[in-house]
BAROLO-199574 format. One record per residue: residue in one letter; y, z, x of N, C-alpha, C, O in turn. Coordinates in steps of 0.2 Angstrom, whole numbers, padded with zeros to 4 digits, always signed. Layout:
BEGIN
aYZXYZXYZXYZX/...
// end
This chain:
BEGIN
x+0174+0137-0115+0177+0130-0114+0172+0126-0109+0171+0120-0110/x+0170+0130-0105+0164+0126-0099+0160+0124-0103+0160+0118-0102/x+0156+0125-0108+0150+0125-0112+0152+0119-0117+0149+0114-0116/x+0156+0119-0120+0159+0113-0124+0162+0107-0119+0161+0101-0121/x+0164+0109-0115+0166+0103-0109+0161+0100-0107+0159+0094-0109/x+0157+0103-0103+0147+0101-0102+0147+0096-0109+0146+0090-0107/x+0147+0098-0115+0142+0093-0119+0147+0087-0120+0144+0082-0122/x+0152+0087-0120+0156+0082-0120+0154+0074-0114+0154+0067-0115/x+0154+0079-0108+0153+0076-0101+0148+0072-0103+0149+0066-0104/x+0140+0076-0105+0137+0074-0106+0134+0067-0110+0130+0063-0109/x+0139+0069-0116+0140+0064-0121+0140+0054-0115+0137+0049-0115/x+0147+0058-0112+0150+0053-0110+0147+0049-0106+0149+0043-0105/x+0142+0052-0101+0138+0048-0095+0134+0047-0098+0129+0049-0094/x+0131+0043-0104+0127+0037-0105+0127+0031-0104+0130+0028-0109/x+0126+0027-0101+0126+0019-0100+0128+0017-0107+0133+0014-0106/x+0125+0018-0114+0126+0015-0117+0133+0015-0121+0136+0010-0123/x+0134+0021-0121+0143+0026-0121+0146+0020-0117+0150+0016-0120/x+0145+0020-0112+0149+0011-0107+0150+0008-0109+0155+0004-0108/x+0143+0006-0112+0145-0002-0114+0147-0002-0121+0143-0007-0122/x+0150-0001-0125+0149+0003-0131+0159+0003-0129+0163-0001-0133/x+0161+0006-0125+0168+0007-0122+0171+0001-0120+0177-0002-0122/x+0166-0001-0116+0169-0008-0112+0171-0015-0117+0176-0018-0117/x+0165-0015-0121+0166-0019-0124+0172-0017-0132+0175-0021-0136/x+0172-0011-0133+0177-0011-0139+0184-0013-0136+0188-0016-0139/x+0184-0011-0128+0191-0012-0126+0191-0019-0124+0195-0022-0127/x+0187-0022-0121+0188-0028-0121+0189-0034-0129+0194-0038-0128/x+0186-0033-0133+0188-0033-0141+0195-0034-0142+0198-0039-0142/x+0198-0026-0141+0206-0025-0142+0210-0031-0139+0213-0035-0142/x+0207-0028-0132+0214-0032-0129+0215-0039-0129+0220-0043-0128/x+0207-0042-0129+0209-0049-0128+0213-0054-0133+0212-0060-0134/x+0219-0050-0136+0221-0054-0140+0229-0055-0135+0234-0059-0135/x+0227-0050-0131+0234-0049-0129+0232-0051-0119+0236-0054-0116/x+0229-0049-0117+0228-0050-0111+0220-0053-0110+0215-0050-0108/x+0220-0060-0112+0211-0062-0114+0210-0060-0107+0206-0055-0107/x+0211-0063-0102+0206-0062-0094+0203-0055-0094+0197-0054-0094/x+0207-0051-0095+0206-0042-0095+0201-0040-0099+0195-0038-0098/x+0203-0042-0105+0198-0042-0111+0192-0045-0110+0186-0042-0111/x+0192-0051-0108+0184-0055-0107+0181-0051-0102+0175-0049-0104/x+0185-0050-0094+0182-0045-0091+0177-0040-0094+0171-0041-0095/x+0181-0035-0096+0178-0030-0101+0173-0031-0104+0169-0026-0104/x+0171-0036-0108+0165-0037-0112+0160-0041-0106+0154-0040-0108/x+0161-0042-0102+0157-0045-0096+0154-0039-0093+0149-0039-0090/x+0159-0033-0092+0157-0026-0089+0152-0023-0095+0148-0019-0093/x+0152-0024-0100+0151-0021-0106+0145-0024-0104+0141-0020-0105/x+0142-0031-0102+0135-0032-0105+0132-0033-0097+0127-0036-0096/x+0135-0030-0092+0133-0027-0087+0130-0022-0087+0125-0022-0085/x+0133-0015-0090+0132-0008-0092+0124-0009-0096+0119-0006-0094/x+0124-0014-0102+0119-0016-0106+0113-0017-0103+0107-0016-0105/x+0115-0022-0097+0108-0023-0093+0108-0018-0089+0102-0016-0091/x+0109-0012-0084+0109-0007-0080+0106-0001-0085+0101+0003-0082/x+0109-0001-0094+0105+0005-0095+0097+0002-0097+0093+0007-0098/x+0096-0004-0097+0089-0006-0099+0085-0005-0093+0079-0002-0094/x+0088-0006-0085+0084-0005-0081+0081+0000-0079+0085+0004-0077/x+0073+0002-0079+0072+0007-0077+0071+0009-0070+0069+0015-0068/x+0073+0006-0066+0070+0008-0056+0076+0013-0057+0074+0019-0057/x+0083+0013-0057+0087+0016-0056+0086+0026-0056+0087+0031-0052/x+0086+0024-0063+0086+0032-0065+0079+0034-0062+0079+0040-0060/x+0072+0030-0062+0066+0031-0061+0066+0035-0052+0064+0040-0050/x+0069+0031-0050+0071+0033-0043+0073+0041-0042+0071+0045-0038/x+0080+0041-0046+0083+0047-0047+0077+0053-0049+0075+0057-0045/x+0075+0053-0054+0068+0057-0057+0063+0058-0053+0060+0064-0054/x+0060+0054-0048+0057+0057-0044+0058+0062-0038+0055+0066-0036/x+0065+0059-0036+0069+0064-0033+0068+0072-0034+0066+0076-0029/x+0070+0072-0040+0071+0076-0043+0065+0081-0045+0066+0087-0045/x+0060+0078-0047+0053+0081-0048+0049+0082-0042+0044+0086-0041/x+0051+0079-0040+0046+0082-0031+0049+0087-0027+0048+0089-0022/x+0055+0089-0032+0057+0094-0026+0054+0102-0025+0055+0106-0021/x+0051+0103-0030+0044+0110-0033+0040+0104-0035+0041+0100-0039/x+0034+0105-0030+0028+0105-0032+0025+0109-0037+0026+0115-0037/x+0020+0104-0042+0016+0108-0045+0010+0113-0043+0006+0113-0039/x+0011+0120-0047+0008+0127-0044-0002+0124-0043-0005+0121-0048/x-0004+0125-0038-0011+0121-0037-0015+0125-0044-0013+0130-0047/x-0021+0121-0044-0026+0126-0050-0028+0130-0048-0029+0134-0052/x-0030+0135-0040-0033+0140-0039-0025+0144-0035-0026+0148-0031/x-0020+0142-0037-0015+0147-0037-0017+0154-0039-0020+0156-0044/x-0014+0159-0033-0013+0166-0037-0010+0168-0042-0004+0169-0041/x-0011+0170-0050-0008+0171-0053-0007+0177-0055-0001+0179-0057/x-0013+0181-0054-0014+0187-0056-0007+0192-0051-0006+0198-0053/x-0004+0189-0047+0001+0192-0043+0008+0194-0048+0012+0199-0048/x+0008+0189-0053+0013+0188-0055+0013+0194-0063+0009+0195-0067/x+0019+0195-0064+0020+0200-0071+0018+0194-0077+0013+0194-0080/x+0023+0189-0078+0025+0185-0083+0027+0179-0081+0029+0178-0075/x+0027+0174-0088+0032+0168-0088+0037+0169-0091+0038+0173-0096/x+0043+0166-0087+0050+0164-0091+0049+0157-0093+0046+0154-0089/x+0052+0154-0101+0048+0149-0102+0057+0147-0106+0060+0149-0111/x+0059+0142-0101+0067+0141-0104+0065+0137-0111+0060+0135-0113/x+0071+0136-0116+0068+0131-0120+0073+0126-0119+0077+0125-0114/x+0073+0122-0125+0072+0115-0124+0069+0109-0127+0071+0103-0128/x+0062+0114-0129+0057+0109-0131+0057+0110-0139+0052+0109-0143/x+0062+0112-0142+0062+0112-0150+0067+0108-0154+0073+0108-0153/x+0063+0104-0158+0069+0100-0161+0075+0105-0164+0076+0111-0163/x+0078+0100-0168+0084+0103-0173+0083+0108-0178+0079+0106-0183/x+0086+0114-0179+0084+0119-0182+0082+0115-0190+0077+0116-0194/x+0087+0112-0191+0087+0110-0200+0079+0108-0202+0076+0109-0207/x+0078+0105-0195+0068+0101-0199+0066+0107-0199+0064+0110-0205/x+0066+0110-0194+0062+0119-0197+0061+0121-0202+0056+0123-0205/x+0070+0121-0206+0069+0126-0211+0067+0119-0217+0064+0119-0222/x+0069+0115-0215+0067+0110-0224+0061+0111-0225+0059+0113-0230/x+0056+0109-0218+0050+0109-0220+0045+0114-0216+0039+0113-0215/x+0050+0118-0214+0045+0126-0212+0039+0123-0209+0033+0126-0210/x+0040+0118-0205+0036+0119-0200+0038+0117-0192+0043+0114-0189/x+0032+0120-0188+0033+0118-0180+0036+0111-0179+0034+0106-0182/x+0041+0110-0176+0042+0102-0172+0046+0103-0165+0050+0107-0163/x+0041+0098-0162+0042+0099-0153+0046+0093-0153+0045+0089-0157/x+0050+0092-0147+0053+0086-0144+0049+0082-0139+0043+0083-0138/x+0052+0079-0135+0048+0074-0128+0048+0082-0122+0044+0083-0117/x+0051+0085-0124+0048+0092-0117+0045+0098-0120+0047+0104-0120/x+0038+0094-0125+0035+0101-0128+0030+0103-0123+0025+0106-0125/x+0029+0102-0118+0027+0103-0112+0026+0110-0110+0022+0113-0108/x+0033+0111-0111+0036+0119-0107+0034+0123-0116+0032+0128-0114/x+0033+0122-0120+0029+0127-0124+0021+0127-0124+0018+0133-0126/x+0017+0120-0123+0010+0120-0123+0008+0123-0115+0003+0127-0115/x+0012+0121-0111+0011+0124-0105+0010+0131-0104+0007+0133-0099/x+0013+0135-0108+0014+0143-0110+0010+0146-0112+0007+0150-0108/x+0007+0144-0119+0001+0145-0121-0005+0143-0118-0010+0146-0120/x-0006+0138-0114-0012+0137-0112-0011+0143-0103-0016+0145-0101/x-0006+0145-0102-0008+0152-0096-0006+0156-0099-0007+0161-0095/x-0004+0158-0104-0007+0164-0108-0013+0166-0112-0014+0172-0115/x-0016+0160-0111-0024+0160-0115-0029+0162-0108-0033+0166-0108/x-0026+0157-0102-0032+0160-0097-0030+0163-0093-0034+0164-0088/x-0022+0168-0091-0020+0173-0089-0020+0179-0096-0015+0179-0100/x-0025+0182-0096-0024+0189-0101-0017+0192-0099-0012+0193-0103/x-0018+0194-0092-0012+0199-0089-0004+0198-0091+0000+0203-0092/x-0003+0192-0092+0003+0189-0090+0005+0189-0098+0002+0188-0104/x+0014+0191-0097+0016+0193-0104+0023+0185-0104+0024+0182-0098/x+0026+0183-0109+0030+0180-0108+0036+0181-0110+0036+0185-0114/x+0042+0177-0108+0047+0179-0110+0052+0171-0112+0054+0167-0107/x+0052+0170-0119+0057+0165-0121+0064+0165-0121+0067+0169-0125/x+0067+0162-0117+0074+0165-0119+0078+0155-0122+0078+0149-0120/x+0081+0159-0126+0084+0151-0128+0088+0153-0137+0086+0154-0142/x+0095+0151-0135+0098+0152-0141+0103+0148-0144+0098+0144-0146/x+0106+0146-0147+0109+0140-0151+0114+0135-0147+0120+0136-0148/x+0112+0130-0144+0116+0127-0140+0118+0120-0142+0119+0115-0139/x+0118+0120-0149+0124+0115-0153+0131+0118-0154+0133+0124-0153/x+0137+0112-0156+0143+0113-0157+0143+0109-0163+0140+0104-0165/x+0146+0114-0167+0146+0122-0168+0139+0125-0170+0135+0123-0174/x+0139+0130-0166+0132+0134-0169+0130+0134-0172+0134+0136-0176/x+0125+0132-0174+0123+0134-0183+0112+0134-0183+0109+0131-0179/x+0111+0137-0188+0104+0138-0190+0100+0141-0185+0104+0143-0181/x+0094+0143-0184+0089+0146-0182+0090+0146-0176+0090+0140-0173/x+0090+0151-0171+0091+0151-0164+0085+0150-0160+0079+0152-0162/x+0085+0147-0155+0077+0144-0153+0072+0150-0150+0067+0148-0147/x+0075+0156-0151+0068+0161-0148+0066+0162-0157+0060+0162-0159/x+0070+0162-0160+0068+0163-0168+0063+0157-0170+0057+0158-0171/x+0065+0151-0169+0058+0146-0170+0050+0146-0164+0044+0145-0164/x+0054+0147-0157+0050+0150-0152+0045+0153-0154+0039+0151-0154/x+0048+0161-0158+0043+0167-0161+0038+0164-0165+0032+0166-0165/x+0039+0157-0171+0035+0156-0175+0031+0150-0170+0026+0149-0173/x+0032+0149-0167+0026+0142-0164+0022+0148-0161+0016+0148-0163/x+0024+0152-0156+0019+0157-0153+0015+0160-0159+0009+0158-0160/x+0019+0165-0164+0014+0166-0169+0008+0159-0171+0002+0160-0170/x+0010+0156-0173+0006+0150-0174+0000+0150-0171-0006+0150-0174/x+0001+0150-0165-0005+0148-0160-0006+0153-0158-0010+0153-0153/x-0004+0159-0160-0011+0164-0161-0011+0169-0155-0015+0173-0153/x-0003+0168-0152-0003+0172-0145+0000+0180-0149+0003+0181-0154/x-0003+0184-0143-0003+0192-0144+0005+0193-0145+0009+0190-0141/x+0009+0196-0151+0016+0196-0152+0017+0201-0144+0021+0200-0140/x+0012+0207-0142+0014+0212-0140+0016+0209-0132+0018+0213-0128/x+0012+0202-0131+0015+0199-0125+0020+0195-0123+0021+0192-0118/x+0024+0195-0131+0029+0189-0129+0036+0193-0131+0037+0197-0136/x+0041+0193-0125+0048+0194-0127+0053+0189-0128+0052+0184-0125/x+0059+0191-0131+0064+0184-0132+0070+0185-0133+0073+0189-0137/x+0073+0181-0128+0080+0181-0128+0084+0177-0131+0085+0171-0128/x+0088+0178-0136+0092+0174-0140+0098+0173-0141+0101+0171-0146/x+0102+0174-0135+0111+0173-0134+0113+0168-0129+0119+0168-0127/x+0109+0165-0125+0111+0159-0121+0111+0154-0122+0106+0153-0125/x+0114+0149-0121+0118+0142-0123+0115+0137-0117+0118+0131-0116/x+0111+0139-0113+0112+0133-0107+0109+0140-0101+0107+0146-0101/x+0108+0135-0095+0101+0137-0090+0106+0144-0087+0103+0149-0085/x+0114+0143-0087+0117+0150-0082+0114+0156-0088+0110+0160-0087/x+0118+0156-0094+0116+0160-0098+0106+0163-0098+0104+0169-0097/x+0102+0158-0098+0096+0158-0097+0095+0166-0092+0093+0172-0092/x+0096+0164-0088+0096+0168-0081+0101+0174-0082+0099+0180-0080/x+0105+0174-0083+0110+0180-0084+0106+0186-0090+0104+0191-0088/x+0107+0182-0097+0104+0184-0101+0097+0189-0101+0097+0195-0102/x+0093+0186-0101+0085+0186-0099+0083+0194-0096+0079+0199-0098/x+0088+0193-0089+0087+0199-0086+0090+0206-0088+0089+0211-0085/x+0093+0206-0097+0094+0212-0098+0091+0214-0105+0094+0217-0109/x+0085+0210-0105+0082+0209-0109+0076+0216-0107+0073+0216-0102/x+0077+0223-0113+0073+0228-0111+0065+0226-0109+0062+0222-0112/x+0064+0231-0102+0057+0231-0100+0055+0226-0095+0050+0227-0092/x+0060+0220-0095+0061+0217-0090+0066+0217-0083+0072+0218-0082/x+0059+0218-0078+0063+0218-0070+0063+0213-0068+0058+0210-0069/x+0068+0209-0065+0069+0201-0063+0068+0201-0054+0067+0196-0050/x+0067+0208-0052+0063+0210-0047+0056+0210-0044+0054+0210-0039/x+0054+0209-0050+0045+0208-0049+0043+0200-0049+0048+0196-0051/x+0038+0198-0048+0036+0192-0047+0037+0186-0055+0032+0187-0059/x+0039+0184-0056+0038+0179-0061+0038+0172-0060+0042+0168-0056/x+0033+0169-0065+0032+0161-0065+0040+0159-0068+0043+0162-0072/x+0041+0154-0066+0049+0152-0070+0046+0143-0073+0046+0138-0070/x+0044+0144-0081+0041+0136-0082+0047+0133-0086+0050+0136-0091/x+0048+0127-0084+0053+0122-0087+0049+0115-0084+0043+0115-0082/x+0055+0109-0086+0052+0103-0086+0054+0103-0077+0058+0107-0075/x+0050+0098-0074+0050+0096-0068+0057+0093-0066+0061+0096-0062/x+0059+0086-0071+0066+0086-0066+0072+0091-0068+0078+0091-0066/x+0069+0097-0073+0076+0105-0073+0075+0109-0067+0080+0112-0064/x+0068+0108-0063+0069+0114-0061+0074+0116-0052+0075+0122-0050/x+0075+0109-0051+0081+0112-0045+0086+0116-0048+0088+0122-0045/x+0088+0114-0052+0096+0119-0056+0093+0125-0059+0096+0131-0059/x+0088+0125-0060+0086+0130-0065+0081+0136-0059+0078+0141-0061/x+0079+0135-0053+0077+0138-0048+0084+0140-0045+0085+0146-0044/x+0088+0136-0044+0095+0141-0041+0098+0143-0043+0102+0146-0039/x+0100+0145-0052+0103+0149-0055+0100+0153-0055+0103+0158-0054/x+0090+0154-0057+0088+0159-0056+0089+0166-0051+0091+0172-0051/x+0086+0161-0044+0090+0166-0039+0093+0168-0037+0093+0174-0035/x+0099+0164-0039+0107+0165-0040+0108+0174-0042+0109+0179-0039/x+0105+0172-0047+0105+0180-0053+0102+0184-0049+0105+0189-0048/x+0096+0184-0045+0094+0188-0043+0085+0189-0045+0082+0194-0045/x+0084+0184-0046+0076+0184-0049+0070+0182-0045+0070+0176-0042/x+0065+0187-0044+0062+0183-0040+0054+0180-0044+0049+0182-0047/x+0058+0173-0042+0053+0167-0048+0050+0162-0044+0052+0161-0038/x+0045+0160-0045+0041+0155-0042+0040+0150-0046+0036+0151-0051/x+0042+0143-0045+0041+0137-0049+0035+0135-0053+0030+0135-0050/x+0034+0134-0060+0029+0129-0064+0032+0125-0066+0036+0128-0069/x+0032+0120-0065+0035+0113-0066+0030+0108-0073+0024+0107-0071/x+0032+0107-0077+0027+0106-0082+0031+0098-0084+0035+0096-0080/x+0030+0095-0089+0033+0091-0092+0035+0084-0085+0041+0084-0084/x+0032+0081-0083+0033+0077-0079+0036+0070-0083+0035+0069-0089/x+0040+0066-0077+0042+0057-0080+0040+0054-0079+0039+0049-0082/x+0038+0054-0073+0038+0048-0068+0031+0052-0063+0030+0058-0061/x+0026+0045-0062+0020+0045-0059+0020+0044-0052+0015+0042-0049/x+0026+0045-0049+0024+0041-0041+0025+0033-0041+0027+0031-0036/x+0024+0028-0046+0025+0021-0045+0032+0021-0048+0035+0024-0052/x+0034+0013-0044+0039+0011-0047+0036+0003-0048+0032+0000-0045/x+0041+0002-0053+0043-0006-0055+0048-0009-0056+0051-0009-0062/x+0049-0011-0050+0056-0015-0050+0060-0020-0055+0066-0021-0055/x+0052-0021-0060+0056-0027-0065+0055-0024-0073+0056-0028-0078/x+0053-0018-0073+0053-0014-0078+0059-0016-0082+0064-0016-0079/x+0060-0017-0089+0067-0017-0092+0065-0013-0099+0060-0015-0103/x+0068-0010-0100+0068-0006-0108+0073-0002-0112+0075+0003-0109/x+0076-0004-0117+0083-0003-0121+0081+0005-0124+0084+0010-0126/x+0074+0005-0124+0074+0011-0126+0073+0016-0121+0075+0022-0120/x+0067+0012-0116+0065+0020-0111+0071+0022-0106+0072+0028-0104/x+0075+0015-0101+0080+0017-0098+0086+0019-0101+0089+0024-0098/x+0088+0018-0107+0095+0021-0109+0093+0030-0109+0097+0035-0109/x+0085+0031-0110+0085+0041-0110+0082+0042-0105+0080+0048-0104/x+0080+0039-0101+0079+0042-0094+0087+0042-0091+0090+0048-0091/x+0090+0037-0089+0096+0037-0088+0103+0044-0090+0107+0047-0087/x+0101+0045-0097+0105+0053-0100+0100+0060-0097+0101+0066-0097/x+0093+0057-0095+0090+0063-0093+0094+0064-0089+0100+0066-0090/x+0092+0062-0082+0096+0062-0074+0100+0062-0073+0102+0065-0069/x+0105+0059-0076+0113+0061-0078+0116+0068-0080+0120+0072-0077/x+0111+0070-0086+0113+0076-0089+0111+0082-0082+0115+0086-0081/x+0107+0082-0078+0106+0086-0074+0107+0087-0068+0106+0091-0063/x+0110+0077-0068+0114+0080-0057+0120+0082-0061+0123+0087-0058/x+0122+0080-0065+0130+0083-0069+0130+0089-0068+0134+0092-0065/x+0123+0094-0072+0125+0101-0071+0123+0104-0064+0127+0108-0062/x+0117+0103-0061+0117+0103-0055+0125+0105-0050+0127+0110-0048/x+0127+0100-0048+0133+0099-0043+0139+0101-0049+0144+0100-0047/x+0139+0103-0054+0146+0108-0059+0142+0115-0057+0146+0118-0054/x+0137+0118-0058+0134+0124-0057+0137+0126-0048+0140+0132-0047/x+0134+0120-0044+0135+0123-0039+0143+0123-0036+0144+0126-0030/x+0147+0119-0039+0154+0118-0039+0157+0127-0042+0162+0131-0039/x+0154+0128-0047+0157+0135-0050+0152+0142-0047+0152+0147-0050/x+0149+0142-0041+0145+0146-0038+0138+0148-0041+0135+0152-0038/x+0136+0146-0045+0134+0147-0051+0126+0145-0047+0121+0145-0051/x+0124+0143-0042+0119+0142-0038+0120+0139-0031+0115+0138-0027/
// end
């Protein structure tokens, strides 16, 4: 029920979900209560300019991204066993199979980022964990298209392991760890996108893992602009940082970090 409530939540904290509400309601009523109704539609086309605005969420995202710095280039790696590499970055199962080929989303980051330290760490073995996190489940689970992008790009099958029954970052971390041949006691890099990785560093731990941040997939450069406006880039910035202070403070609400 938490897992379908989650995507529901999520649905629902988009700006444009608001304004989309505001103004249907206002629509209705104004036939019957004009002032309330007009309101409405006036809130409606406030939400409309708020989701266009980018400082807002931009703000939120840097927050969020600077709280793990990026691992430096002459970092020690050789310390470390492996990557956990959460997923995320794979479209929807169905393009896979119509046209049987690789397709990455806006966070193919955390999969190029994998293979690019697995080319220049030999030592280091990986582990995908990522399983079907639509309602209702259906098609190829993302360590199953996971396997075929790694196969693709040529990485050694005998270094990569994969977890395929979690729904979301608690499962990630719970799951993972009983995943044969893996100790969540030895060192490991933990790679996701930069504004996942607060929640996704405390769940880890939570569990019991000793992880050290790769933050890959950045949003935001350090600038802002105040007079920035876009219906396309603020309405999904805005469902980013939403969808992750939501799970953030619901995780740490349910102990869960």
């Amino acid at each position: 029920m938490m897992f379908v409530a989650s995507k529901v939540l999520s649905f629902a904290l988009q700006p444009l979900v608001w304004a989309l509400g505001f103004l249907l309601a206002g629509l209705i009523l104004r036939h019957w209560r004009q002032r309330l109704g007009l309101g409405l539609c006036w809130a409606a086309l406030a939400a409309l300019v708020l989701s266009g605005w980018t400082l807002p969420p931009d703000l939120l995202l840097r927050r969020l991204e600077s709280r793990y710095p990026a691992l430096s280039a002459d970092a020690d790696v050789q310390r470390f066993v492996g990557v956990v590499v959460l997923g995320g970055a794979l479209t929807n199962s169905r393009i896979w199979e119509a046209y049987q080929q690789v397709a990455l989303n806006e966070q193919a980051e955390r999969m190029t980022a994998a293979v690019g330290l697995l080319r220049k760490h030999p030592h280091l073995k990986a582990l995908y964990t990522g399983g079907i996190a639509s309602v209702p489940p259906e098609g190829r689970t993302e360590a199953q298209r996971a396997r075929q992008f790694f196969d693709e790009m040529g990485v050694d099958p005998k270094r990569m392991l994969y977890e395929d029954r979690s729904r979301n970052t608690a499962e990630n971390a719970t799951f993972s760890a009983t995943v044969p041949s893996v100790d969540p006691r030895q060192p490991w890099l933990l790679l996701t996108s930069a504004n996942h990785m607060p929640r996704s560093m405390g769940v880890f731990v939570k569990a019991g893992w000793n992880v050290t941040p790769y933050p890959v997939d950045y949003r935001n450069d350090g600038t802002l602009d105040w007079l920035d406006f876009s219906l396309d880039d603020g309405p999904r910035d805005w469902r980013l940082v939403l969808h992750e202070l939501l799970g953030y403070y619901v995780y740490r609400w349910n102990g869960k970090l």
